[in-house]
Structures are given as structure tokens and as C-alpha cells.
C-alpha positions in Angstrom: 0.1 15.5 43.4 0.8 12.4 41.5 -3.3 12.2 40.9 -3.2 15.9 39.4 -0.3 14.4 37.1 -2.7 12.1 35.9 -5.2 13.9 35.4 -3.4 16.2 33.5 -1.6 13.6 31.2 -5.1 12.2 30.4 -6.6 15.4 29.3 -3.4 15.6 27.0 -4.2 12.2 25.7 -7.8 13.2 25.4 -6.9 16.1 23.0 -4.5 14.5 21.0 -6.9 11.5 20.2 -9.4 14.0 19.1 -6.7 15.3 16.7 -6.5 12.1 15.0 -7.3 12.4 11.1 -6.7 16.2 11.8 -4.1 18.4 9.7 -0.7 18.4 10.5 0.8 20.8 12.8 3.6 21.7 10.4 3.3 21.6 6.8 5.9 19.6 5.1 5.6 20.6 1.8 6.0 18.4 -1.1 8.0 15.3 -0.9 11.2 15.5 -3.7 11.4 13.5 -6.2 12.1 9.7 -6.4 15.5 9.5 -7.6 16.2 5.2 -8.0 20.0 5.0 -7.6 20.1 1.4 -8.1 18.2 1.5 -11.7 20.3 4.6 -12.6 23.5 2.4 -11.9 22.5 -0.3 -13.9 21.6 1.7 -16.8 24.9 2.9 -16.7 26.7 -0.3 -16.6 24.4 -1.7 -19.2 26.0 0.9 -21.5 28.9 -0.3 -20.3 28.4 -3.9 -20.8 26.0 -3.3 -24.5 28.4 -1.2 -26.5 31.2 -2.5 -28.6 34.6 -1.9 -27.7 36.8 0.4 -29.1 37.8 -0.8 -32.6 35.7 -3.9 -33.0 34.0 -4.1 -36.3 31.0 -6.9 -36.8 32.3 -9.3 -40.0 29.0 -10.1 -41.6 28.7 -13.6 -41.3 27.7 -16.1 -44.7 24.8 -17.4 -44.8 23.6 -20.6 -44.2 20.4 -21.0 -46.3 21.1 -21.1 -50.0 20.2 -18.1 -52.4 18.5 -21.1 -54.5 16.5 -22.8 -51.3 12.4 -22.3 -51.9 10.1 -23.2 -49.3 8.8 -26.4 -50.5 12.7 -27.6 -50.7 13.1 -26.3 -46.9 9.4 -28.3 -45.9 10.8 -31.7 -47.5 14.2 -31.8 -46.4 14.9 -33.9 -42.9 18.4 -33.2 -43.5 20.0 -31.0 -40.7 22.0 -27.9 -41.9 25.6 -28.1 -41.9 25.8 -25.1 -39.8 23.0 -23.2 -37.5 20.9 -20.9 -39.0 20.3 -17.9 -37.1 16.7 -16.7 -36.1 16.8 -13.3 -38.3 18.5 -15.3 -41.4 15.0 -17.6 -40.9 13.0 -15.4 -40.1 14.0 -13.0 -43.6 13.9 -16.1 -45.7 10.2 -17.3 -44.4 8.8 -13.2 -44.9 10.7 -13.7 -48.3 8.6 -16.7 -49.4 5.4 -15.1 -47.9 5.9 -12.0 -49.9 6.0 -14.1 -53.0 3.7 -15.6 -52.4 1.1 -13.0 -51.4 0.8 -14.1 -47.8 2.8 -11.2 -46.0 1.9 -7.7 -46.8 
């Protein structure tokens, strides 16, 4: 008996190998969508973490580079400022100076 067994299980084996690369025998259907928790939750903290709390208004700050300043004064100075300047107060002052002089349309 134990031979017709094995005979059996390796006619089994011989049909599923042939079924290899075949179609499914039960249809699935379309996966669902990919839903990525852990991005959602840090958008949401980000939110969080990015908006001003409640009553806090922005005081403009002063700034550091003088009204007066032109771009040659700026080039020849080695003198550091008395205060940081920030990259966007630089950065408006420089397109400033392009602007009058025709560099940056």
C-alpha cells in the first residue's frame, strides 16, 4: 500500500509542477489601496509642530543692513556686522542692487 501512496503523491506533484506559471485557482481581485499610516501620522504632527500657537503674533524684526548701504560699500567693508543678517534680508538687498543695476530681470 505505502508504494500506491507514493505513487499517487508523485502524480500530485507531477500536476502541480505543470501548473506552475499557470492562473490562479481563485481570483483575488484587485489589491486595496496603499494607505502609509506612518507618513499620514507625521503629516499630522508636522501640522502640529509647523503652526503658530494660538495668539502668537511674528514682531517684524529691524533690519540689519542700512537703508543707505550700496553694494560697493558692502564689497569693501571687512568689518563684521553688529548683528547677523539674515539670509532673506541678504538675499533682498543683493536682488535690490542687481535690479539697479540691470543684472536681475
Amino acid at each position: 500500500r505505502e508504494g500506491g501512496d507514493n505513487a499517487l503523491a508523485a502524480s500530485r506533484l507531477r500536476v502541480n509542477r505543470s501548473q506552475v506559471g499557470s492562473a490562479p485557482a481563485y481570483d483575488y481581485g484587485d489589491p486595496p489601496p496603499y494607505f502609509n499610516k506612518g507618513l499620514d501620522h507625521w503629516n499630522k504632527q508636522r501640522v502640529k509642530w509647523t503652526e503658530p500657537p494660538p495668539g502668537y503674533k511674528r514682531t517684524p524684526k529691524r533690519p540689519v543692513l542700512s537703508i543707505d548701504l550700496t553694494y560697493e560699500e558692502l564689497l569693501m567693508t571687512n568689518k563684521p556686522f553688529h548683528k547677523p543678517v539674515s539670509l532673506q534680508e541678504m538675499v533682498d538687498f543683493l536682488v535690490d542692487c542687481w535690479e539697479q543695476e540691470g543684472l536681475y530681470d
